[in-house]
C-alpha positions in Angstrom: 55.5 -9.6 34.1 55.3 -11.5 30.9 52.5 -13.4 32.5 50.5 -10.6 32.8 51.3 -9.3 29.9 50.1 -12.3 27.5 47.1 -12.0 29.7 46.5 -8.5 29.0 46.8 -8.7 25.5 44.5 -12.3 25.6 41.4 -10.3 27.3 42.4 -7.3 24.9 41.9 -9.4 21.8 38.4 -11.0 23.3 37.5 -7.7 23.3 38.3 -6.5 19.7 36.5 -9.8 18.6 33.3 -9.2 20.2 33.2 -5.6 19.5 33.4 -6.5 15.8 31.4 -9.2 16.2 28.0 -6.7 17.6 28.7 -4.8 14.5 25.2 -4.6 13.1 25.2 -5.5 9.3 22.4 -2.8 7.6 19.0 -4.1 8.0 17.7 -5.2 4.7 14.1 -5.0 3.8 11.9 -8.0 4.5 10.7 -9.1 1.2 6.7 -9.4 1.2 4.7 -11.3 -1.2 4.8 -9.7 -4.5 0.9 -9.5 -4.2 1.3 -6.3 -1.2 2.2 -4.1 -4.1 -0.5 -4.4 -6.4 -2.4 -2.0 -5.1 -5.8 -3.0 -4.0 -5.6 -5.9 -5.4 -9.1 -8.2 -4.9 -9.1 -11.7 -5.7 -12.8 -13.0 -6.8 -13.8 -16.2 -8.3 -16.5 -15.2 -11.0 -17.8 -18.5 -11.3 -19.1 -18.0 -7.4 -21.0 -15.0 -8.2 -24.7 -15.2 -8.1 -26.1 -11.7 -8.4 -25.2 -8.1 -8.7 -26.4 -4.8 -8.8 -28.1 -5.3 -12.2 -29.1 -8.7 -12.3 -28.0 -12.4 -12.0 -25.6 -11.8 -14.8 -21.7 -11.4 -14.5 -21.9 -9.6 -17.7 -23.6 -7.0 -16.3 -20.8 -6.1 -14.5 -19.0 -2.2 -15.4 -16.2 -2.3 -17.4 -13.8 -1.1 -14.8 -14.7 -4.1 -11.8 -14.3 -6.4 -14.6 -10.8 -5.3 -15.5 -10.3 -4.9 -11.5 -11.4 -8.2 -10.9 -9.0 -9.9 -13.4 -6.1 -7.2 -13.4 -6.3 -5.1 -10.5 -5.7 -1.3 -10.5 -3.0 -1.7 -12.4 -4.9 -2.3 -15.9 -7.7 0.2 -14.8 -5.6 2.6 -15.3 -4.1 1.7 -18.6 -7.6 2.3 -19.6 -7.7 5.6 -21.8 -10.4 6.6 -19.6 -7.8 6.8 -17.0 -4.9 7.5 -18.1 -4.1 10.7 -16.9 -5.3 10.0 -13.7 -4.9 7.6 -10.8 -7.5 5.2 -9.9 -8.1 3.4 -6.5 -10.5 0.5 -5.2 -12.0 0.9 -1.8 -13.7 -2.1 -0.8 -15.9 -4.0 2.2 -17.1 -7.6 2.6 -19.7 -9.0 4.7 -23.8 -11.0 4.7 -25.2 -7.5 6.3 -26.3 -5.9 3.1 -27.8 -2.7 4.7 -24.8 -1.9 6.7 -22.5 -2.1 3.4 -24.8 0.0 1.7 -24.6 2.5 3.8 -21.3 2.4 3.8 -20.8 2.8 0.3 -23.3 5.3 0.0 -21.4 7.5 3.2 -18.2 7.1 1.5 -16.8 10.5 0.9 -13.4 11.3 -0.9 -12.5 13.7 1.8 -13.1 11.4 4.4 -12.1 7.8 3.2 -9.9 8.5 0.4 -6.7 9.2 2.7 -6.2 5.9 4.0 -6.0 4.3 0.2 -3.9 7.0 -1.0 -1.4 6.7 2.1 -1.3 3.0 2.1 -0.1 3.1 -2.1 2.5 5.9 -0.6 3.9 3.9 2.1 3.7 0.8 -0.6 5.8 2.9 -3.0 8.3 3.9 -0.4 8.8 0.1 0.9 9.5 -1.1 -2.6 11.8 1.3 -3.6 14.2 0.8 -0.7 17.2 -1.6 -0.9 17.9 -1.2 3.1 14.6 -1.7 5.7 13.3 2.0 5.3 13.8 3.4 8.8 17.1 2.7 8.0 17.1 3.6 4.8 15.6 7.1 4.7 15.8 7.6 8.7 13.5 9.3 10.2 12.2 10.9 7.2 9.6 7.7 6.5 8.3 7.9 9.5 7.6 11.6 8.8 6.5 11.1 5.5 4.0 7.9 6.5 2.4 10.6 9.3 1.5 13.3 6.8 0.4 11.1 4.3 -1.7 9.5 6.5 -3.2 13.2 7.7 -3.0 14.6 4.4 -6.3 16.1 2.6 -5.9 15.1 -0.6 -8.1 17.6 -2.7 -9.6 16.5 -6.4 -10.5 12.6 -5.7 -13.5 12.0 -7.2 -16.0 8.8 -6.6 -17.0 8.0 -9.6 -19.0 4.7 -9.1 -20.6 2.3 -6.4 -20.9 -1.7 -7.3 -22.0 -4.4 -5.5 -21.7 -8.4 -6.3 -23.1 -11.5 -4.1 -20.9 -14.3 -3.7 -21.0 -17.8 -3.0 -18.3 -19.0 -0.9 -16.9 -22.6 -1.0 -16.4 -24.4 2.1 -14.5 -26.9 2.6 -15.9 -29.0 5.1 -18.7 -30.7 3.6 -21.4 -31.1 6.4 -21.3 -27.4 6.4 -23.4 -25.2 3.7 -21.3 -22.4 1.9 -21.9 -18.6 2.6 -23.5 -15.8 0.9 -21.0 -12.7 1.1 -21.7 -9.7 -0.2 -18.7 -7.7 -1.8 -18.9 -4.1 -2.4 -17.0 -1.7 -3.8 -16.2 2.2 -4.2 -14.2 3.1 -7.8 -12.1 6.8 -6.7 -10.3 8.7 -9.3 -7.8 11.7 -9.0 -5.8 13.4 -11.8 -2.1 12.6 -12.0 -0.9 16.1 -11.8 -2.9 16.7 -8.7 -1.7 14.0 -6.7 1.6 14.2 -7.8 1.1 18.0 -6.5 0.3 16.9 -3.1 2.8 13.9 -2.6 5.6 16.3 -3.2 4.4 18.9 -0.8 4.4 16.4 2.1 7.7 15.2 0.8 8.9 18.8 0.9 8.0 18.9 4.4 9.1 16.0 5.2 12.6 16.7 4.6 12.3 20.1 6.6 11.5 18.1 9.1 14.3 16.1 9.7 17.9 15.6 9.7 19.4 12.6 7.4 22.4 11.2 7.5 24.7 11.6 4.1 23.7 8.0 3.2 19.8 8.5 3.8 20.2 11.9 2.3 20.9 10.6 -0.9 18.3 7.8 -0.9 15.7 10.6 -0.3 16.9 12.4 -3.4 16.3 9.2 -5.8 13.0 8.6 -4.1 11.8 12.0 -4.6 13.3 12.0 -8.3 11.7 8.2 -9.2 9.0 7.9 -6.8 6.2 8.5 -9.9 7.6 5.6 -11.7 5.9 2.4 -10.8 3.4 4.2 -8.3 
């Protein structure tokens, strides 16, 4: 009897261990590179540009790809130009100048401006999460990804077209470098506006969907800090 006994209570603690050994730990996020949250951040090497849209000269660059180029959005919109207003970058690469043209020329806020402004909203969301966010804010980012992704975000403006040619280094020497063309698409919305629409998706969002207590409350210091650092 006390044989099976101490058996009993052997299996019964092999049990106990493994249960509390499957215990998932809460995911943390993966840390990206610190570069995935400057938004639209473009790296170019001046020295290998060797003509633009007014002339062989960087200097005839505007204002704002200059500061873009050596700051990324972030110091366009410490501009005074733009302070009270969020700026964004769209931009396209390739040797087919006529097909970039047009596509600069086609690009419409209604239309192309959605996938810039969702991509900073999903940025904003990652980075302010401690936990990975589907854990984090449950099925509420998933929900809130979706809208922004399918939201018509009313009062972007495009506000200028650029284009630069590029020279681009190669490495292996018994091959000649590439011409690229770079272009890009300069789209501005006021801060009031889109801070207008980003809390009506959030809004729905959260009707949406039913949080745990923990994710609850991460939802309620996202929605109360998400403007800082967006």
């Amino acid at each position: 009897m006390k044989k099976i006994f101490s058996i009993f209570i052997f299996f019964l603690c092999i049990v106990v261990f493994f249960s509390c050994a499957v215990q998932q730990k809460p995911p943390f996020v993966p840390v990206p590179d610190s570069q995935y949250f400057r938004h639209e951040r473009r790296y170019i090497r001046v020295n290998n540009i060797i003509e633009t849209r007014d002339g062989v000269s960087v200097r005839h660059l505007p204002v704002w790809l200059q500061v873009f180029i050596f700051g990324g959005i972030e110091e366009i919109e410490r501009n005074h130009n733009y302070r009270d207003k969020y700026v964004f970058v769209g931009s396209n690469e390739g040797v087919n100048f006529n097909a970039l043209s047009l596509w600069a020329g086609n690009f419409t806020p209604e239309q192309d401006f959605t996938i810039l402004a969702a991509e900073r909203i999903e940025r904003r969301m990652i980075s302010a999460a401690v936990l990975y966010p589907d854990f984090e804010y449950g099925l509420f980012f998933e929900t809130m990804v979706k809208k922004a992704y399918n939201a018509v975000y009313s009062g972007a403006v495009k506000e200028d077209t650029y284009w630069i040619k590029m020279r681009t280094d190669n490495d292996n020497m018994e091959t000649e470098s590439t011409e690229i063309y770079h272009f890009f698409v300069l789209i501005s919305i006021e801060k009031h506006i889109m801070q207008a629409i980003i809390a009506g998706l959030m809004e729905e969002a959260v009707s949406a969907v039913t949080p745990t207590s923990a994710q609850q409350n991460a939802i309620i210091r996202l929605r109360q800090n998400f403007f800082e650092g967006f």
